[in-house]
C-alpha positions as YAML, in Angstrom:
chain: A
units: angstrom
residues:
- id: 1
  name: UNK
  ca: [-22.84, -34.44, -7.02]
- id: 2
  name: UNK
  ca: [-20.72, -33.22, -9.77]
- id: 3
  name: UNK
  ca: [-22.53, -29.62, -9.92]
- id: 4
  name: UNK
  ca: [-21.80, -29.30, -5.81]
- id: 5
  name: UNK
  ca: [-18.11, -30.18, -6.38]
- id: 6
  name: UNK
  ca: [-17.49, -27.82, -9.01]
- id: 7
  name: UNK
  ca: [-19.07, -24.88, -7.24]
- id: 8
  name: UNK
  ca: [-17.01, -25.73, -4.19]
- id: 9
  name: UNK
  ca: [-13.90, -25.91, -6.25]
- id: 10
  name: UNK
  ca: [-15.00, -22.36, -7.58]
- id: 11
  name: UNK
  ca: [-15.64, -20.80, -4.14]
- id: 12
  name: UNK
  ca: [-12.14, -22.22, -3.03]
- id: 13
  name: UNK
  ca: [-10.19, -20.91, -6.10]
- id: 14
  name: UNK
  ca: [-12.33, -17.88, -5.30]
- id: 15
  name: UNK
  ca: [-10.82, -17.42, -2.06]
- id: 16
  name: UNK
  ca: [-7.56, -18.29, -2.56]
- id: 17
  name: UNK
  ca: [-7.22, -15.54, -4.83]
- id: 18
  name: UNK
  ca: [-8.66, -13.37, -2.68]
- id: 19
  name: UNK
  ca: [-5.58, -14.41, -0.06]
- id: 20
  name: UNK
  ca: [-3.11, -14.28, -2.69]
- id: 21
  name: UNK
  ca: [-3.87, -10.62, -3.58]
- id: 22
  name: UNK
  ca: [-4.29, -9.56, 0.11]
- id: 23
  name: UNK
  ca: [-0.94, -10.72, 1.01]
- id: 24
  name: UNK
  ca: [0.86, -8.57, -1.27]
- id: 25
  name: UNK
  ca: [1.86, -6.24, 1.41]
- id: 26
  name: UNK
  ca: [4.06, -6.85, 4.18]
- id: 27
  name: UNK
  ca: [2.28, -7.77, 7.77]
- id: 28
  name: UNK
  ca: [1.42, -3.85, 9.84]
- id: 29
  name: UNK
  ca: [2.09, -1.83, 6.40]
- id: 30
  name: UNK
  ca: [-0.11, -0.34, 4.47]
- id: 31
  name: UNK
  ca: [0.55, 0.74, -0.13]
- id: 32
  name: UNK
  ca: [-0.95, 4.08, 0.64]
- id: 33
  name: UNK
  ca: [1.36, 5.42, 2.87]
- id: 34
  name: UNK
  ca: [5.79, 5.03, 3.28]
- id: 35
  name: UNK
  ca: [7.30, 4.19, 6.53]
- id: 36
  name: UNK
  ca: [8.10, 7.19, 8.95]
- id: 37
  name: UNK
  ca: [11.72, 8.34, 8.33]
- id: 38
  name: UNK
  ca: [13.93, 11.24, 7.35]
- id: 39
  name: UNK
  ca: [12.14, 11.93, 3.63]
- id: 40
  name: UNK
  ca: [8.67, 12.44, 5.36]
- id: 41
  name: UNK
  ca: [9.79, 14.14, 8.53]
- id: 42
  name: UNK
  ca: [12.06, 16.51, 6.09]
- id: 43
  name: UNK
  ca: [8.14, 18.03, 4.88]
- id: 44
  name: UNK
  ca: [7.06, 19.36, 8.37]
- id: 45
  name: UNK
  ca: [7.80, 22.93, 8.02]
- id: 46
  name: UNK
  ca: [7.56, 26.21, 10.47]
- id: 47
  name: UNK
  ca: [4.41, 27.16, 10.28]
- id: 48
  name: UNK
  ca: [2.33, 24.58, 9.08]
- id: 49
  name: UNK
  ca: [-1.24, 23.64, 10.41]
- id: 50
  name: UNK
  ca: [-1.38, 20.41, 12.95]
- id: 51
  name: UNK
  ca: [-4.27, 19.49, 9.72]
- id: 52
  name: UNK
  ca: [-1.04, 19.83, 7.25]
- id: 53
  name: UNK
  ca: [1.40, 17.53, 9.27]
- id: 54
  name: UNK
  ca: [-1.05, 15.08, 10.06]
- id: 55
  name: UNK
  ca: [-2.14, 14.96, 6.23]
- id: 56
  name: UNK
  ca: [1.64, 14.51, 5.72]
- id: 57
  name: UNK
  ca: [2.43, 12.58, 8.61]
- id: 58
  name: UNK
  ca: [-0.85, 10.50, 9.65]
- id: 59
  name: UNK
  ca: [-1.76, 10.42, 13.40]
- id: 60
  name: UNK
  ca: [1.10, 10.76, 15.94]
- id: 61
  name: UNK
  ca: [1.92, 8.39, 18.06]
- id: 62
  name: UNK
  ca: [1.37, 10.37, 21.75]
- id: 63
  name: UNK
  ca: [0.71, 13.18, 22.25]
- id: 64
  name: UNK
  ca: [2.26, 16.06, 24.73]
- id: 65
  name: UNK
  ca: [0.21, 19.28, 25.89]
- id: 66
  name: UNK
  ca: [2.54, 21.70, 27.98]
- id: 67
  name: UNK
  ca: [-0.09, 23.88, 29.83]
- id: 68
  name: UNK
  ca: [2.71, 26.55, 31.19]
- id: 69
  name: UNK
  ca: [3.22, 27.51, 27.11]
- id: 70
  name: UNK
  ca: [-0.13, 26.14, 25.81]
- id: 71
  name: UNK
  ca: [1.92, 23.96, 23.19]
- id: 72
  name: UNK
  ca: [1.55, 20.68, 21.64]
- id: 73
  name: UNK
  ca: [4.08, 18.11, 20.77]
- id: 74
  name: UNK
  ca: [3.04, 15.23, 18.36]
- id: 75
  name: UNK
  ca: [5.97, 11.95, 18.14]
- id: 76
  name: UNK
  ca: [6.43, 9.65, 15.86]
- id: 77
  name: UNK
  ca: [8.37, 6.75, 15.79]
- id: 78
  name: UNK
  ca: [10.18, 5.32, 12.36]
- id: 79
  name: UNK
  ca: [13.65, 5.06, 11.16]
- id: 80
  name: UNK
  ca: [16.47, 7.17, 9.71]
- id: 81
  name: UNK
  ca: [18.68, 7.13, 6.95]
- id: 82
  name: UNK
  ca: [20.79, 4.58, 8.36]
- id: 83
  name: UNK
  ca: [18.32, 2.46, 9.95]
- id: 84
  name: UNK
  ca: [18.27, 3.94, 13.56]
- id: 85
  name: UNK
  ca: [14.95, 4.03, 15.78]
- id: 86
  name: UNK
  ca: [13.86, 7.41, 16.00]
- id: 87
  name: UNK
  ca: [11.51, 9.51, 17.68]
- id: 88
  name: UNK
  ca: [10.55, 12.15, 15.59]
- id: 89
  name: UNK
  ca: [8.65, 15.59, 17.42]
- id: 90
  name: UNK
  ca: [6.32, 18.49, 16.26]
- id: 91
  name: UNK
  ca: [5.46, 21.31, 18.68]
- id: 92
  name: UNK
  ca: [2.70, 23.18, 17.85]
- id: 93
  name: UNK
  ca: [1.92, 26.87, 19.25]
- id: 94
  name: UNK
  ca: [-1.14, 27.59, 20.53]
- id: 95
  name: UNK
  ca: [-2.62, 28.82, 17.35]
- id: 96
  name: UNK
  ca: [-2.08, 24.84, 16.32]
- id: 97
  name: UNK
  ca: [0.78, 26.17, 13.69]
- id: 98
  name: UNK
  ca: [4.71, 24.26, 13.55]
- id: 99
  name: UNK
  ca: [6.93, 26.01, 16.19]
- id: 100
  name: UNK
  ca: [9.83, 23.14, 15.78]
- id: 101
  name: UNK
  ca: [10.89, 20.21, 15.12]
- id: 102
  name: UNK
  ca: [13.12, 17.85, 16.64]
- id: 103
  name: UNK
  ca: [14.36, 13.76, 15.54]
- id: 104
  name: UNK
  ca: [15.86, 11.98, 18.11]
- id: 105
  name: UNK
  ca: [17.61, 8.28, 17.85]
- id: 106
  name: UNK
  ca: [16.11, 5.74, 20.44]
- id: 107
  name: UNK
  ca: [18.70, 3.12, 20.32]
- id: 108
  name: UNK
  ca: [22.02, 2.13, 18.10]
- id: 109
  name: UNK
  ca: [20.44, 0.74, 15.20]
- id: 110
  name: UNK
  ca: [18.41, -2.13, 14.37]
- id: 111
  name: UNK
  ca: [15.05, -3.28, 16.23]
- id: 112
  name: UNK
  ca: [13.95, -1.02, 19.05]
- id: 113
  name: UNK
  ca: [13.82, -3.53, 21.91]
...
């Protein structure tokens, strides 16, 4: 009996751990990669590939094909310097390279709701 208790004391220890360590990051984020904002959005440049802004980026939100032009627009959603919702837009030409850029605030501040 006292073999059985001590390996299920183990296991449990064991996975508590294992919970303690995983909940080092804050619920929907992620170490690898800082929130959407101005910093980030500042990268996107004129000219760059759609594989360079999503490497710098990560996946866009939605995305927008204009079939009159042949462009692409990728959003993203994240927050500015002062805490205001924003979308944040890439066009993309038809050769897939950075036409412009726009950010645009959502709401006054806070939560988007």
């Amino acid at each position: 009996m006292g073999f059985a208790k001590s390996t299920l004391t183990t296991a449990l220890l064991a996975s508590a751990l294992m919970l303690a360590q995983g909940c080092t990051t804050a619920p929907g984020t992620s170490n690898a990669e800082p929130p959407m904002g101005d910093k980030r959005f500042a990268a996107v440049q004129a000219g760059m590939t759609n594989d360079e802004v999503r490497a710098s980026l990560g996946a866009p939100k939605r995305i927008t094909r204009f079939p009159g032009s042949n462009n692409v627009a990728w959003d993203y959603e994240g927050k500015d310097t002062w805490g205001y919702m924003v979308e944040y837009s890439v066009t993309f030409d038809p050769n897939g390279r950075v036409l412009s850029k726009l950010a645009r605030r959502i709401n006054d501040g806070g939560e988007l709701k």
